[in-house]
C-alpha positions as a Markdown table, in Angstrom:
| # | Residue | x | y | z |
|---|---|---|---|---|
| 1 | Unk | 129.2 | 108.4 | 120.7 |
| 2 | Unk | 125.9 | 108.7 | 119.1 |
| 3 | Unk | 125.8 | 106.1 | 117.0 |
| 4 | Unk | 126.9 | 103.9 | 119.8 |
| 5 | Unk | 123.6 | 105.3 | 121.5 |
| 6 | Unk | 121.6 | 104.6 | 118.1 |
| 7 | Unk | 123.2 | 101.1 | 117.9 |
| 8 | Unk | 122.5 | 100.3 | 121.5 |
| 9 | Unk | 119.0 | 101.7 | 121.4 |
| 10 | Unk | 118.1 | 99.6 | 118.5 |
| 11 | Unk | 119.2 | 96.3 | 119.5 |
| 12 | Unk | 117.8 | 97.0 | 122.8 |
| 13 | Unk | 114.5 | 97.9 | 120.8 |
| 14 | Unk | 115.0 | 94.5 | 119.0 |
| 15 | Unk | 114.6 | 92.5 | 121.7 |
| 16 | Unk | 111.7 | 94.1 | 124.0 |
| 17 | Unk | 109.7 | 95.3 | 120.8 |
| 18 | Unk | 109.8 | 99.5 | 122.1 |
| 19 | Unk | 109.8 | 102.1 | 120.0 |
| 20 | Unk | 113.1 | 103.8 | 119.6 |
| 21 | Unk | 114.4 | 107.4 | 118.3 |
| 22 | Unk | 116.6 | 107.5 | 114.7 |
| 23 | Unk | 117.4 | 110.8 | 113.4 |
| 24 | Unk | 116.2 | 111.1 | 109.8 |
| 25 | Unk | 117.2 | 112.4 | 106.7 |
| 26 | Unk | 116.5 | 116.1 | 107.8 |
| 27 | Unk | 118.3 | 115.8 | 111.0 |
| 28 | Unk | 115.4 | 115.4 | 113.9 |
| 29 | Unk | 114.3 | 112.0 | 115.3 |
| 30 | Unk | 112.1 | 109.6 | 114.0 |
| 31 | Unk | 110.2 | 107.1 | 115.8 |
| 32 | Unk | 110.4 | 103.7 | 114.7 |
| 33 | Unk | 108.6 | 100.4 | 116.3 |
| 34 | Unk | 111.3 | 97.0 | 115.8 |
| 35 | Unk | 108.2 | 94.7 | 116.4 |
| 36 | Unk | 106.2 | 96.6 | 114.6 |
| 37 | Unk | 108.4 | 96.8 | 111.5 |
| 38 | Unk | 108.7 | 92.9 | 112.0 |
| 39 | Unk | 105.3 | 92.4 | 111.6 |
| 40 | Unk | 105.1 | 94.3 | 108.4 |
| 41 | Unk | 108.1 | 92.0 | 106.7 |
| 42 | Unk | 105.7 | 88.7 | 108.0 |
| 43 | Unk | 102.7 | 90.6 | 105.8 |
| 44 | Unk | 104.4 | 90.9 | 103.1 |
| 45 | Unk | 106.0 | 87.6 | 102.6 |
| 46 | Unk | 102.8 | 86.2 | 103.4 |
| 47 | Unk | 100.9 | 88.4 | 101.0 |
| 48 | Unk | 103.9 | 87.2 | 98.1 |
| 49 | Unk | 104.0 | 84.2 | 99.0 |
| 50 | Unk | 100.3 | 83.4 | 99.0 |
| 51 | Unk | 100.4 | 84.9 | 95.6 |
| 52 | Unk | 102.9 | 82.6 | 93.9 |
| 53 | Unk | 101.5 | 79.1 | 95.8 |
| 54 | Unk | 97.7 | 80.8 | 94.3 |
| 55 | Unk | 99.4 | 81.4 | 91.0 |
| 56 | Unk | 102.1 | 78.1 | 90.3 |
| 57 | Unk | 99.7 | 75.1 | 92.5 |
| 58 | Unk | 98.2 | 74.1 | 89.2 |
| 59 | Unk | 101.7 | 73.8 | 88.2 |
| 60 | Unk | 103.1 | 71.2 | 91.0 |
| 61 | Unk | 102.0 | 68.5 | 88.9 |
| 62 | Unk | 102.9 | 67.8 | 85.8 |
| 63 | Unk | 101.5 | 70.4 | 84.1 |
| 64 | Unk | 103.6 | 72.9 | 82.0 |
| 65 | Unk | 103.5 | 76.5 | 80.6 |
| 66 | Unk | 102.1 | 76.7 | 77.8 |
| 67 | Unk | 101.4 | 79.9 | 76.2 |
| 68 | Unk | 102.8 | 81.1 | 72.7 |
| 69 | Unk | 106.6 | 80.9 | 73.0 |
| 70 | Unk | 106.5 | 79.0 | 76.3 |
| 71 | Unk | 105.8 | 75.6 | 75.2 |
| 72 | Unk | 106.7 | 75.8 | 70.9 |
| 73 | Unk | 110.1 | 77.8 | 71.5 |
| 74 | Unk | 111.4 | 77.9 | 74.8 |
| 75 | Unk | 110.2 | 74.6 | 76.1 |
| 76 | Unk | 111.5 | 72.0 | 73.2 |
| 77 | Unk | 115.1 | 74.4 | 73.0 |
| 78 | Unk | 115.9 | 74.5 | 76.5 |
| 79 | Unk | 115.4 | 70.8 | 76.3 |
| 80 | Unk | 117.5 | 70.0 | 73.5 |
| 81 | Unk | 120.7 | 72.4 | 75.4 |
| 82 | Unk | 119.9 | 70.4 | 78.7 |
| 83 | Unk | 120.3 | 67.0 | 76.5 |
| 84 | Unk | 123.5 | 67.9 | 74.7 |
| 85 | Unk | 124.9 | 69.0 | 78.5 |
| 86 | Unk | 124.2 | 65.6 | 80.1 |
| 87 | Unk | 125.5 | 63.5 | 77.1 |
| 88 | Unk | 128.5 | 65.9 | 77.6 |
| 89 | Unk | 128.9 | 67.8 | 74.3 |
| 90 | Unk | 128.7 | 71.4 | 74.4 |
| 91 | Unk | 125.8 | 73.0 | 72.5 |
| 92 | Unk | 127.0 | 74.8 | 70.3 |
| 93 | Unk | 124.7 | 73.5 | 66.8 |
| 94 | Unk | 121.2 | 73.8 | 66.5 |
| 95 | Unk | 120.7 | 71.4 | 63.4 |
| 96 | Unk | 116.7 | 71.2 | 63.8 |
| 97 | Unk | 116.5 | 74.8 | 62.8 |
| 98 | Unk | 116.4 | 76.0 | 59.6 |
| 99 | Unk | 119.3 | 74.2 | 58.1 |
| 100 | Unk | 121.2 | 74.5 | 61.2 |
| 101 | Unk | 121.8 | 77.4 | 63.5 |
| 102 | Unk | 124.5 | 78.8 | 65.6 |
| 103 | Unk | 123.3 | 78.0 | 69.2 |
| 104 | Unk | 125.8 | 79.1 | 72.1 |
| 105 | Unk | 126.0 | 82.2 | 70.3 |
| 106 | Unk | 122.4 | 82.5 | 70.4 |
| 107 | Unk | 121.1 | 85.0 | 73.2 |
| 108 | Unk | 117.8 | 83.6 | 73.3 |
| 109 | Unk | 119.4 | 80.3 | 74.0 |
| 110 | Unk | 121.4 | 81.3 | 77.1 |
| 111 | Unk | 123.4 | 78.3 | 76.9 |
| 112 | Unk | 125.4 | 79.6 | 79.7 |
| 113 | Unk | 123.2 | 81.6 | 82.1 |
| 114 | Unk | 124.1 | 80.1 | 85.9 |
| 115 | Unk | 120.4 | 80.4 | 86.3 |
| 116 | Unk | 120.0 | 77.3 | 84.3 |
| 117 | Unk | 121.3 | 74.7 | 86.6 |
| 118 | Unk | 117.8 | 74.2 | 87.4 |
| 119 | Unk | 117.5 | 71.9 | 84.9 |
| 120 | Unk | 119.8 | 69.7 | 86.4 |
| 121 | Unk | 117.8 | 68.9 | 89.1 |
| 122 | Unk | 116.8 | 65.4 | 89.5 |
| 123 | Unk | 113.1 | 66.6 | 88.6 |
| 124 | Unk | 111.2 | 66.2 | 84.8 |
| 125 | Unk | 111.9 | 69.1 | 82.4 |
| 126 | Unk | 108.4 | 70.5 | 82.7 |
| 127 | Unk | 108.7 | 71.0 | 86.4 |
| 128 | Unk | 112.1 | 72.5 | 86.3 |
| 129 | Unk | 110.9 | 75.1 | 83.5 |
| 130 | Unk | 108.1 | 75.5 | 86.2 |
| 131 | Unk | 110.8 | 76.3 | 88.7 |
| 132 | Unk | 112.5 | 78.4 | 86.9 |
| 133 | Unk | 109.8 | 80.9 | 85.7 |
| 134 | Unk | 108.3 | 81.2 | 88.9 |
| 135 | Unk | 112.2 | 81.4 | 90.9 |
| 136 | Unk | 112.7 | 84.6 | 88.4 |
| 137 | Unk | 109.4 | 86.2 | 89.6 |
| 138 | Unk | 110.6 | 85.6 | 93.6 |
| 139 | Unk | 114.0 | 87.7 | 92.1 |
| 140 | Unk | 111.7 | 90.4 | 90.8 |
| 141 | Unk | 109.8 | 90.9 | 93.8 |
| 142 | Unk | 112.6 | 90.7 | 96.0 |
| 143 | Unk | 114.6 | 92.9 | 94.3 |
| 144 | Unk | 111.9 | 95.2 | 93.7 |
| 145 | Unk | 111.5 | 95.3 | 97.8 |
| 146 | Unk | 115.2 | 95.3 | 98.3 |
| 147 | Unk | 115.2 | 98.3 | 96.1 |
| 148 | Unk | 112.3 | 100.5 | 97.5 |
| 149 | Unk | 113.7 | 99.4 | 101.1 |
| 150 | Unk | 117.2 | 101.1 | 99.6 |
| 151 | Unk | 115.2 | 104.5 | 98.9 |
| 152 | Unk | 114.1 | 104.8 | 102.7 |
| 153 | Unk | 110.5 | 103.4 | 101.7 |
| 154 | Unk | 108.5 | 102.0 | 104.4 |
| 155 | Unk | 108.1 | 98.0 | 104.6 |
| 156 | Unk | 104.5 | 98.3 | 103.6 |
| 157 | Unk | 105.4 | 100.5 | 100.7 |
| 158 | Unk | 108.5 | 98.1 | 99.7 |
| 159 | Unk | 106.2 | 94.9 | 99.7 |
| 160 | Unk | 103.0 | 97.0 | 97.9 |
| 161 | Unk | 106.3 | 97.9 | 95.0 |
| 162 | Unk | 107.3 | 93.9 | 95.0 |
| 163 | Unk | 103.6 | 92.4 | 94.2 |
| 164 | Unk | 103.0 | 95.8 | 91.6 |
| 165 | Unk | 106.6 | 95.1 | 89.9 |
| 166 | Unk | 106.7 | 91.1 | 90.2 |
| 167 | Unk | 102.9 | 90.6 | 89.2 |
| 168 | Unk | 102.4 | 93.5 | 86.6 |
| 169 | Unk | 101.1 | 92.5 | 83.3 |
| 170 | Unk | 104.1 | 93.4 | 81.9 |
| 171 | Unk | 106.5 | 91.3 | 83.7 |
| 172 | Unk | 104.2 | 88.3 | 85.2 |
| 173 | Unk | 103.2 | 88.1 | 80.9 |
| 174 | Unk | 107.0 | 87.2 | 80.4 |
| 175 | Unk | 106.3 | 83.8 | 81.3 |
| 176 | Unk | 105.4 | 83.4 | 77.6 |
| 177 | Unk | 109.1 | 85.1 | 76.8 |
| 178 | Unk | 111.4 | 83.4 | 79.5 |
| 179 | Unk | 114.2 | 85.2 | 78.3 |
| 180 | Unk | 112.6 | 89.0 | 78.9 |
| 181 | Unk | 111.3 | 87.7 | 82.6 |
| 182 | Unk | 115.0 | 86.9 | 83.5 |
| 183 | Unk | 116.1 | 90.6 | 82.2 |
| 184 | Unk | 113.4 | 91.9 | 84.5 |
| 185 | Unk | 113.9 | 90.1 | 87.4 |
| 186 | Unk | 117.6 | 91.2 | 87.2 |
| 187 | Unk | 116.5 | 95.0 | 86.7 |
| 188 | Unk | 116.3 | 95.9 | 90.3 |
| 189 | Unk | 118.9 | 94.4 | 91.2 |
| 190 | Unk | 121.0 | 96.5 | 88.7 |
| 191 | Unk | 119.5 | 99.7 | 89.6 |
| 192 | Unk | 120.0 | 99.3 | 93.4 |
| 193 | Unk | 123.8 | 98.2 | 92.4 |
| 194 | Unk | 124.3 | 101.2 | 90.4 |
| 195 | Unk | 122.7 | 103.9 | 92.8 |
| 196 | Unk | 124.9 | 102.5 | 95.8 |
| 197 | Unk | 128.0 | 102.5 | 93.8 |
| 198 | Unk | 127.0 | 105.9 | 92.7 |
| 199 | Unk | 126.3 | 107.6 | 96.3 |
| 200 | Unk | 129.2 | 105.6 | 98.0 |
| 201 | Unk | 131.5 | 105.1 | 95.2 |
| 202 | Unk | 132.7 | 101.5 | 96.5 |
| 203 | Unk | 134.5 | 99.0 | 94.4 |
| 204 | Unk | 132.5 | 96.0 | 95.6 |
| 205 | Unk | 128.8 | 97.6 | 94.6 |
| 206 | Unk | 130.4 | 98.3 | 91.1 |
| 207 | Unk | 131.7 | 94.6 | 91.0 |
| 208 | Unk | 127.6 | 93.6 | 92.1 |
| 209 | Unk | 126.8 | 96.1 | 89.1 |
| 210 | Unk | 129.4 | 93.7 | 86.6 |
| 211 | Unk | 127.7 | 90.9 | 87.9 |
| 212 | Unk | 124.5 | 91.8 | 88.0 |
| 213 | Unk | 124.4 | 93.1 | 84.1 |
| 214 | Unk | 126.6 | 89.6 | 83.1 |
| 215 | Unk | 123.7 | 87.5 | 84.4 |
| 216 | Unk | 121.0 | 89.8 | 82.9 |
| 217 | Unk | 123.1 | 89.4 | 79.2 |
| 218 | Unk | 124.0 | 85.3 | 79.5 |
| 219 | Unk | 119.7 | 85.2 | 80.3 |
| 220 | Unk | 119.4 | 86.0 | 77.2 |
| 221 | Unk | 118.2 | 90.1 | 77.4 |
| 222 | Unk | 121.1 | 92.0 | 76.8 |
| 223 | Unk | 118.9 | 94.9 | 76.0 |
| 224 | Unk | 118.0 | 95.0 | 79.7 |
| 225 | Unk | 121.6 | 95.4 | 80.3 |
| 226 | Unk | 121.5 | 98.2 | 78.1 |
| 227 | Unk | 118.1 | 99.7 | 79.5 |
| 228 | Unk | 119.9 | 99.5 | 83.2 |
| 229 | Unk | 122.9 | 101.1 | 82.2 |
| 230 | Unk | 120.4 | 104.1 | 80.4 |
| 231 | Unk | 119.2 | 104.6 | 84.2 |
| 232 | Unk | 122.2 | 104.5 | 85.3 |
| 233 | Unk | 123.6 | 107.5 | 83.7 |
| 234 | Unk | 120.0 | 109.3 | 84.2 |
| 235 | Unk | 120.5 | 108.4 | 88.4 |
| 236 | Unk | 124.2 | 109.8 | 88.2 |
| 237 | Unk | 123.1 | 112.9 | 86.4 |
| 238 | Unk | 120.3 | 113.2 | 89.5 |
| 239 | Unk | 122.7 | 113.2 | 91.9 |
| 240 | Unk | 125.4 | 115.6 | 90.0 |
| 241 | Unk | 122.7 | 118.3 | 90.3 |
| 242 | Unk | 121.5 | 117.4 | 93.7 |
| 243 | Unk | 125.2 | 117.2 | 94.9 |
| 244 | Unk | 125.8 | 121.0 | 92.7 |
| 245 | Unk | 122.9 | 122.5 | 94.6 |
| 246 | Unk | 123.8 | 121.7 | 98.0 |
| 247 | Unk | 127.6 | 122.8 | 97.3 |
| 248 | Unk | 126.0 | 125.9 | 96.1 |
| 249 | Unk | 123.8 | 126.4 | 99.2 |
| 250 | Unk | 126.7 | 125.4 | 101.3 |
| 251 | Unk | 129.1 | 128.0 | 100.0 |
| 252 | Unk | 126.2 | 130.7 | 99.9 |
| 253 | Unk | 125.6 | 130.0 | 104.0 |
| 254 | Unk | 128.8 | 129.9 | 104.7 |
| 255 | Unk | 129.4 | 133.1 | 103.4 |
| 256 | Unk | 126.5 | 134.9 | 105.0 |
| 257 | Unk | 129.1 | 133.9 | 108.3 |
| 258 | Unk | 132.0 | 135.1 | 107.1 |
């Protein structure tokens, strides 16, 4: 009955704009404004997205990245694999390297990362590696809000976590290593897959997880993979001990009452 309340208050709030009561975490009620909380998810998609048109417009033309790796490794490979996959023939050689190289098994090649059928767009190569830096950076800061927003952060606080996460040095620099911006842009993604599945123990967020780690490994950084599945066991030994110390505060209160 009060969740029906909760449910009806809310999409009641959602169409007038007025602030409505949710209990929180701790049991009392917390006020939340819809329209306000609306306005806050326009900010930060304006905010992101004024980022990435400041940050890619030189690149609508036809400009390309060009920086180390970017344009001597990543740019003429991915170019040979998206030649040998329209005249039909599977990449599997690389003959121009060395005296000829093994290149579906080649992680750095991601021969069959789902993310690459970019390049089949009906655009030039050097806009659809364009495309497909900058649609990895959009995952990043997505998932980075999608996973603050699953912590019970506030919207401000989720988008201020997307641009830190998806514009950081250390993952906007990955342009130059395509392979290590896909494992990042995945990261979040894994994480909030592994703590739901953790807390709720549900077969579909541990088929996300399977997912989630495949495309992060077929990218071409299967030491993200690894990384994620690190955090994974460090967030499931967090909540062990948070779950042992409220059994152990439950029992004690109980028996003060019995």
């Amino acid at each position: 009955m009060t969740m029906e309340v909760l449910r009806r208050a809310r999409n009641d709030g959602a169409h007038s704009g007025k602030r409505y009561e949710a209990p929180n975490s701790t049991g009392s009620l917390q006020g939340v404004n819809v329209a306000q909380v609306k306005h806050s998810r326009w900010i930060v998609v304006a905010l992101v997205g004024g980022l990435f048109a400041w940050m890619f417009a030189g690149l609508a033309a036809d400009r390309a990245l060009a920086v180390r790796d970017a344009a001597h490794f990543y740019y003429p490979l991915f170019e040979y694999i998206q030649d040998q996959w329209r005249a039909g023939r599977l990449p599997e050689w690389n003959p121009h390297e060395n005296a000829g190289a093994p290149l579906a098994a080649d992680p750095a090649a991601s021969v069959f990362y789902p993310g690459k059928l970019v390049f089949f767009l009906p655009i030039d190569h050097a806009r659809a590696m364009n495309l497909y830096v900058a649609g990895h950076l959009l995952l990043a800061a997505f998932g980075a809000y999608r996973l603050a927003r699953h912590f019970h952060a506030s919207v401000e606080a989720a988008g201020a976590c997307a641009v830190s996460y998806a514009f950081s040095g250390s993952v906007l620099f990955q342009y130059t290593n395509v392979i290590y911006l896909v494992g990042a842009a995945w990261l979040p993604a894994a994480l909030w897959a592994a703590d739901h599945m953790l807390r709720r123990r549900g077969l579909a967020a541990a088929l996300l997880l399977g997912v989630v780690l495949a495309m992060t490994t077929l990218g071409g950084d299967p030491q993200m993979a690894y990384h994620a599945g690190l955090l994974a066991a460090l967030d499931a030994l967090i909540l062990w001990q948070c779950r042992r110390r409220l059994s152990r505060f439950t029992r004690r209160g109980l028996s003060r009452f019995s």
